[in-house]
N, C-alpha and C positions, 0 to 999 in steps of 0.2 A: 565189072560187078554192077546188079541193077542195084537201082534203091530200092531198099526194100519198107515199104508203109510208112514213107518220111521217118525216115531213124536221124538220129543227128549226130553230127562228131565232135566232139570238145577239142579247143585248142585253146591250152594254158602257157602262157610265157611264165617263165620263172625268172627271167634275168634277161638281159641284151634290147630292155624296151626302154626309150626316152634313157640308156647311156651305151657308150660305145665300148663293147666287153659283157662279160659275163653273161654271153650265149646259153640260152636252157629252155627248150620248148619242150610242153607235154602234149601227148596228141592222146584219145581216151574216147575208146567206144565200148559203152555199156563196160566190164568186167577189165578190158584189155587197157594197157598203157604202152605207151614205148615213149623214149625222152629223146629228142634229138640233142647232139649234143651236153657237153657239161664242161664248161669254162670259170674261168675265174677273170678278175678284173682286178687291176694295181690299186694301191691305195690315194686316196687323194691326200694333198699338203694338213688336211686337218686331221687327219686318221696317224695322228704322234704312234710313232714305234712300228703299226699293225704292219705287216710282213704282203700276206694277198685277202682278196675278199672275193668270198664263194658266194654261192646262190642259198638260199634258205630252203632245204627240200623237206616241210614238215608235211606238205602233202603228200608227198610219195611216203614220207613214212608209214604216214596213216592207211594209205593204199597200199603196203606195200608189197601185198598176194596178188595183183593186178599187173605188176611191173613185168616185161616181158622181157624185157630189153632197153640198153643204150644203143642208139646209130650215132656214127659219128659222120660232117662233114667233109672237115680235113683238118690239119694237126695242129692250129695256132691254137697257143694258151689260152687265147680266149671263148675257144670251144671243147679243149681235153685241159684244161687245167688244174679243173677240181675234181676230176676223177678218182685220185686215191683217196683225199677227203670223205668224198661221197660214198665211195666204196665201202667205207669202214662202217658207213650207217646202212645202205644197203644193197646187199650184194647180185648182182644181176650181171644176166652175160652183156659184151660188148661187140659191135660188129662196123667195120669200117674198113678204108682202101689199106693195100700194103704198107704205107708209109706212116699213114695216122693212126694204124696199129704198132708197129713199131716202135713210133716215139712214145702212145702209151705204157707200151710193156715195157718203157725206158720208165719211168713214174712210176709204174709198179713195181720194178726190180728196188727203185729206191724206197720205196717205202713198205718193202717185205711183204708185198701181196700177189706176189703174181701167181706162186702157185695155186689161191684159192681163187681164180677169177678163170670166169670161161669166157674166149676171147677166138673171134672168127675173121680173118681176113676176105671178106666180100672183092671179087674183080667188076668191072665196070659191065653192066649191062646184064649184072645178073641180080635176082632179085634172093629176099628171104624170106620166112614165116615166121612172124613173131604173133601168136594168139590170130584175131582175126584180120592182120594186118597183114599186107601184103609190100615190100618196099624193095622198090628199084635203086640200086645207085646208078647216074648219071653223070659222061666226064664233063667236068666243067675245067675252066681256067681262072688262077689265082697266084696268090705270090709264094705259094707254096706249090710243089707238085703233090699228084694223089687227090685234091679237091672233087668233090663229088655232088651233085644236087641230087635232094631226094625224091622219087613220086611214090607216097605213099595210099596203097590203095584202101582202101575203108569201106565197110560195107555201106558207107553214105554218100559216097563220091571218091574222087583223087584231089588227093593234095601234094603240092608242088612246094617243095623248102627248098632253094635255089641255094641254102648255104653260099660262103663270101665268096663271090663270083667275079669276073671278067669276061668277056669276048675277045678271045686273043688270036686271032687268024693264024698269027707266026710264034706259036710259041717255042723256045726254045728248047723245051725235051717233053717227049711225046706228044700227042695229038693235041687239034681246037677241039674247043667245046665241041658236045656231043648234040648241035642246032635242029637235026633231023629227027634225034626222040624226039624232043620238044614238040617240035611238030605233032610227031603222029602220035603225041600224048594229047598234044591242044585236040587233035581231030575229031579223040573220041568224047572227050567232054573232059573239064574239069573244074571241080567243086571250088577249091580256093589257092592261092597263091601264096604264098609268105616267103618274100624275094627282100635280099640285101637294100639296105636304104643308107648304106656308110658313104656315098657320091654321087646320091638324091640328086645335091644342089648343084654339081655340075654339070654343066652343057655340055654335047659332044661325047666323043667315045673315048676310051682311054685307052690311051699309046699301049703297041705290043712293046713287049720286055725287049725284045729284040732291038727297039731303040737306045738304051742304056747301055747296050754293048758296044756301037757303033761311039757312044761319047766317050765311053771309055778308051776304047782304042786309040780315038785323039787326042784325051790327057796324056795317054800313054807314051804316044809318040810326039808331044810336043814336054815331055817331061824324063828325056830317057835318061839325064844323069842326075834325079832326084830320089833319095828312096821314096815310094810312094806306101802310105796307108789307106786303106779303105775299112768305112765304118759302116755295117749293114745289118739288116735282121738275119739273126741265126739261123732263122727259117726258111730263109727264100735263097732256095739251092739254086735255081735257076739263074740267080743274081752271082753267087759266089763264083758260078762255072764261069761265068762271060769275065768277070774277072783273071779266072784261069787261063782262060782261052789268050786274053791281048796277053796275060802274064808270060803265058808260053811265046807266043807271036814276038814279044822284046827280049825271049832270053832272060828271063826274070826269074828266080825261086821265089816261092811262096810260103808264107808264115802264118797259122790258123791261130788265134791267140784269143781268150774267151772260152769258160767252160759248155754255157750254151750252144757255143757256135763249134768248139770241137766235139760234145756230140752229137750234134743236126749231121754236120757233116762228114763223119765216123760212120753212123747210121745210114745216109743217101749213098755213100761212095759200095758200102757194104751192098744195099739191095741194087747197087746200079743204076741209079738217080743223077749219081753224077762221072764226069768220066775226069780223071786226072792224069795227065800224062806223066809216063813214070820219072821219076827223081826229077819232080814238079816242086813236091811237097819237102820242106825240111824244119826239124827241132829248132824251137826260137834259142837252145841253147849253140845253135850252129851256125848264128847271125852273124856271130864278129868275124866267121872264116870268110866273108861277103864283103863286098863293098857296097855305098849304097845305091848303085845303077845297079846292082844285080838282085836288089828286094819287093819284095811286095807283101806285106802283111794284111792281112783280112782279120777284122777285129770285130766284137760287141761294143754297142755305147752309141750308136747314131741319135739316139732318142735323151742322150744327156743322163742318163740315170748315174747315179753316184757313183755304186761300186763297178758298174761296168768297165772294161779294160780303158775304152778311149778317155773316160772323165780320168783317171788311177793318171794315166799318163800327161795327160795336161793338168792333172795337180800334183805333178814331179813323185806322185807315190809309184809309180809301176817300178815291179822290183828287179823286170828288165829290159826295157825299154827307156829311153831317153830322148824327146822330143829336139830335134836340132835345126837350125836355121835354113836347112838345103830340103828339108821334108817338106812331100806335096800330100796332104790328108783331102781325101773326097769323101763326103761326108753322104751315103745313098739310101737317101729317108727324106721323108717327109715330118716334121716333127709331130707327135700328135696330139689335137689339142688337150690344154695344158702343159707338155711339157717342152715351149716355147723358148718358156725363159733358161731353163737347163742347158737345152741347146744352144742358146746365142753365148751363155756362161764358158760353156766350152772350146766353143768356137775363138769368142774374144783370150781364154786362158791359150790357145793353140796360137792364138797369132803374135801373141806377146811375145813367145817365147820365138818368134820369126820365121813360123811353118806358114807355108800358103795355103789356104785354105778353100776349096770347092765346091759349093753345097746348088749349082743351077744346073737342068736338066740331066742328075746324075740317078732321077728314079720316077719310076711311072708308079702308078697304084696300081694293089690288084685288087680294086672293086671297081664296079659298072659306074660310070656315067648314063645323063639322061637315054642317051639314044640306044645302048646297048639294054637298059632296062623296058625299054619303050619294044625292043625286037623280041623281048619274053616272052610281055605281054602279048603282042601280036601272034607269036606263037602257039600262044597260053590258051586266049581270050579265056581266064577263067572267069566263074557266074560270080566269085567275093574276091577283094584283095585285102591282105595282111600286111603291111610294111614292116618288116621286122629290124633289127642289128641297126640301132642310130637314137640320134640321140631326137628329142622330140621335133625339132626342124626338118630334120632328115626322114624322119617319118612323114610327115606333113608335106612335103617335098615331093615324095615317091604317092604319097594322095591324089596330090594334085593331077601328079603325071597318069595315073591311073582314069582318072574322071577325066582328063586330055581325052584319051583314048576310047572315053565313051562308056566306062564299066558306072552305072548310075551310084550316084552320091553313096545312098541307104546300103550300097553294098560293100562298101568300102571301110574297114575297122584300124583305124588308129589306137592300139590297145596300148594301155600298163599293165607293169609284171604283176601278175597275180588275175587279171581277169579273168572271167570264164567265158569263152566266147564257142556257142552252140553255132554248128551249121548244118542245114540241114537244105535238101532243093527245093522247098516249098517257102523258109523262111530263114532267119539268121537275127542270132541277138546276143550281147554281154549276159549272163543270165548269173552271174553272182562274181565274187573274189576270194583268193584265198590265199593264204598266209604267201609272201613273200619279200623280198627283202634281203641284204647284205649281212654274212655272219665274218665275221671280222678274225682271221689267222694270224697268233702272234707268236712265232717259235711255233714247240709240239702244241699249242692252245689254241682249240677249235673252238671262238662260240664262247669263249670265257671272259674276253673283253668286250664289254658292253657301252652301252651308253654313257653309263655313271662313270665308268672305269675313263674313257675317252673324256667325260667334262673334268674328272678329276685332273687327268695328264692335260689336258689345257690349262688347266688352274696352275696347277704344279708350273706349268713352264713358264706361263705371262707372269703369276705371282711370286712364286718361290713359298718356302714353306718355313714356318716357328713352331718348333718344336719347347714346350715347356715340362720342365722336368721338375717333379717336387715329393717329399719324402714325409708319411705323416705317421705317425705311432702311433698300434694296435690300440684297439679299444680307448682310450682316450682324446684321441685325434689332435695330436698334439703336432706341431711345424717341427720337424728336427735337421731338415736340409733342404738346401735351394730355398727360391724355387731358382734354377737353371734354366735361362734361355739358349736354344742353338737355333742356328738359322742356314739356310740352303736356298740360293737361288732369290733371296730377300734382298740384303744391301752388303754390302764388304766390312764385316763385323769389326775388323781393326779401325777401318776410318770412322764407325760412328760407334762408338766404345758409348760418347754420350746416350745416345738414342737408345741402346740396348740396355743401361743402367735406368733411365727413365721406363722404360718398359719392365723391367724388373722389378722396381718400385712398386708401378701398378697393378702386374701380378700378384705381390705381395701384400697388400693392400685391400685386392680381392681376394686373396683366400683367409688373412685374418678377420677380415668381415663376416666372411662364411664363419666361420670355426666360432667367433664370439656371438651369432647367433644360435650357435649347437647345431649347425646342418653339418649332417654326416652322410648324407646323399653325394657317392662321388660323380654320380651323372650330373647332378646339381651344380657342385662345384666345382667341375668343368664346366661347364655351360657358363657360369658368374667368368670363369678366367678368358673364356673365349670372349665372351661379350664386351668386356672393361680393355682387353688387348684392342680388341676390334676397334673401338670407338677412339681406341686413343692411337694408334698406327694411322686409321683413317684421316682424324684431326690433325695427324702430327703430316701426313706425307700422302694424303689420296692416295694410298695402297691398301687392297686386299689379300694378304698371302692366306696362304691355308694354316690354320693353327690347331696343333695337335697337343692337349695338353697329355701327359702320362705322370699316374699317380702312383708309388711305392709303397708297400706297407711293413714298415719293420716293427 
């Protein structure tokens, strides 16, 4: 496509810039949109109760007769997670590889929208028309199969979303990256790059999966009368099979346990994704007919999360499984950061109870290292780079390597979510921002927990709460009960019986002060009861709880 009179192309992040998750890019020329991906990201330790957190799409709402289309990736959560979310505010087809369609229309059967959603499974190397956009999927390799990069064509250039990637030479089902488009996409020219930055800061390329097979084999065979557990992402079918493979190779049955992880792998086995040999696979209700040289269970939980099966089972809750002292768990993750401590929590609960536990060279990543980012590039030489999916080191990281490479400083954009960054062949610039940001899912509540709501449940939990209860009579405003304190989460109301009759007093105190000045304002004489509790909680024990008074009127 030429340029046509320097037109320029928008590219908006909505989400996955300066943190790791919640992938959402918008691309927008003149009338047209299309959104690369739509993820969601986990909640952090301060985010009390919230469930997951989506992207804030108030500008596609506002746009929302320009919307052409979703493209998707590949299938991680953190590029289709918020799909049905999203869905329900605005509806637009979707188009991605056999697999990452799949697990979508898994999200959509759950959440009762599939029949209203138009949904296209795209094969590699072929392209679609979404308005004046032209987009190729590209194979790429990752820790899921189906990953794809995008080139999307624009009447102002091509752009290159390399989606989470790897250079995997030996990948273990289907083909390597697809290096020769790349090529003869670099050849023709291309406008901008926006390539993964999740292994910026490491040096070197990063291991084919194929090595994690070969280690496993050795646990396997230096562990053949242990039952063995393996703990891995739901997602990465690739990983599951090589486990299959030595499982078979020792004579092992196999145990899928994890609702995540039995439908990842319900769904790969169905399209062919993964191959199981037959009566491989058996019901964990079928465990005790085994001994434990003839098991191997593949679970959820490497990442330490609570409810996950591996944590249930080292905090003695799984309602079938039993952690025993001959058990070898190989733990095939990386933790990510943040959830550190979870995992070493598990790890140390798994050993107490006398399981051995394995967590070195049991897993490779599936993102690029410096040098396989560096071979993009090369490929690419595009005129702008985008560092996208990282947190702001990581971004700044794939910068540097980019200006290594020679692409001039001025043309290189380290963006946050919400920027507006024009490109066009003549120039390139940030040219405004616009709303983005985290909306916070709590149960069926989208967007209903806010800020307030979040500093309260803080409050609530460091502080605890007094609740003051007091009874005044119509028209006269006369004291006829309580007032009543209760408390939650404050101090163990039996052991300080004194403190709560003290504080009772003072309540009482202040509301007959009120009443004998004739304030019949009950906003008022709340505020007098909150204020005289406060001062004296504080003086009495440097405590802030939250204080609620409620007033009755008989």
């Amino acid at each position: 496509m030429k340029n046509e009179n320097n037109s320029r192309v928008k590219v908006i992040p909505l989400g996955g810039m300066e943190q790791i998750g919640m992938n959402m890019t918008v691309i927008e020329f003149e009338d047209n949109i299309i959104v690369v991906d739509c993820g969601l990201s986990f909640p952090s330790d301060d985010m009390l109760g919230i469930d997951l957190v989506i992207p804030d799409i108030t500008y596609l709402k506002e746009n929302v007769d320009k919307v052409k289309g979703f493209v998707f990736t590949h299938g991680h959560e953190d590029h289709i997670g918020a799909v049905p979310y999203i869905l329900k505010e605005l509806n637009a087809p979707l188009y991605g590889t056999k697999l990452t369609m799949a697990l979508i229309d898994h999200k959509l059967k759950e959440h009762n929208i599939l029949k209203t959603t138009k949904r296209k499974v795209v094969k590699y190397g072929q392209s679609i028309n979404l308005g004046c956009f032209r987009i190729e999927f590209i194979r790429t390799n990752h820790s899921i199969a189906d990953a794809a990069a995008l080139a999307i064509y624009t009447p102002a250039g091509t752009i290159i979303h390399t989606g989470d990637f790897k250079v995997d030479y030996t990948p273990v089902f289907g083909d390597m990256i697809d290096l020769q488009r790349f090529g003869e996409i670099g050849k023709k020219g291309v406008l901008a790059l926006l390539c993964d930055s999740t292994n910026a800061l490491r040096p070197g390329f990063t291991m084919s999966e194929r090595t994690v097979g070969k280690t496993f084999d050795n646990i396997f065979s230096e562990h053949r009368s242990n039952r063995i557990i393996v703990a891995t992402f739901a997602s990465n079918v690739d990983r599951v099979q090589q486990i299959i493979n030595s499982a078979y190779k020792y004579g092992r049955k196999v145990i899928i346990e994890g609702r995540s992880m039995v439908n990842v792998i319900g769904t790969a086995s169905e399209l062919g994704y993964i191959n199981i040999p037959e009566n491989t696979l058996i019901d964990i209700e079928a465990m005790k007919n085994y001994t434990d040289e003839q098991i191997v269970m593949i679970t959820t939980g490497s990442q330490g999360e609570s409810m996950a099966a591996l944590s249930r089972m080292a905090a003695s809750i799984h309602k079938k499984v039993t952690i025993k002292p001959n058990d070898t768990i190989i733990l095939s993750s990386t933790p990510i950061p943040g959830n550190e401590k979870a995992v070493s929590k598990v790890i140390n609960e798994l050993s107490m109870k006398g399981a051995e536990v394995i967590f070195q060279d049991t897993h490779v990543s599936g993102h690029a290292c410096q040098e396989e980012i560096k071979l993009i590039y090369s490929l690419l030489h595009p005129k702008y780079s985008v560092p996208v999916h990282g947190e702001f080191r990581h971004l700044k990281s794939q910068a540097e390597i980019a200006a290594s490479l020679g692409i001039p400083k001025e043309n290189i954009y380290i963006l946050r979510s919400g920027d507006v960054l024009e490109l066009g062949n003549e120039e390139a610039g940030v040219t405004g921002h616009v709303p983005s940001g985290s909306i916070l899912v709590d149960g069926l509540g989208v967007g209903d927990v806010g800020n307030i709501v979040l500093r309260d449940r803080q409050n609530l939990s460091e502080n605890g709460i007094i609740i003051v209860v007091l009874t005044l009579e119509k028209y006269s405003n006369q004291l006829l009960a309580g007032p009543d304190i209760v408390s939650r989460g404050f101090v163990y109301v039996r052991e300080s019986e004194d403190l709560m009759e003290e504080a009772r007093l003072v309540v009482s105190e202040a509301v007959e002060d009120c009443l004998e000045r004739n304030i019949s304002d009950w906003t008022k004489i709340k505020n007098v009861i909150k204020d005289s509790l406060n001062d004296y909680l504080w003086k009495k024990m440097k405590r802030n709880p939250i204080i609620l008074p409620i007033i009755m009127e008989v």
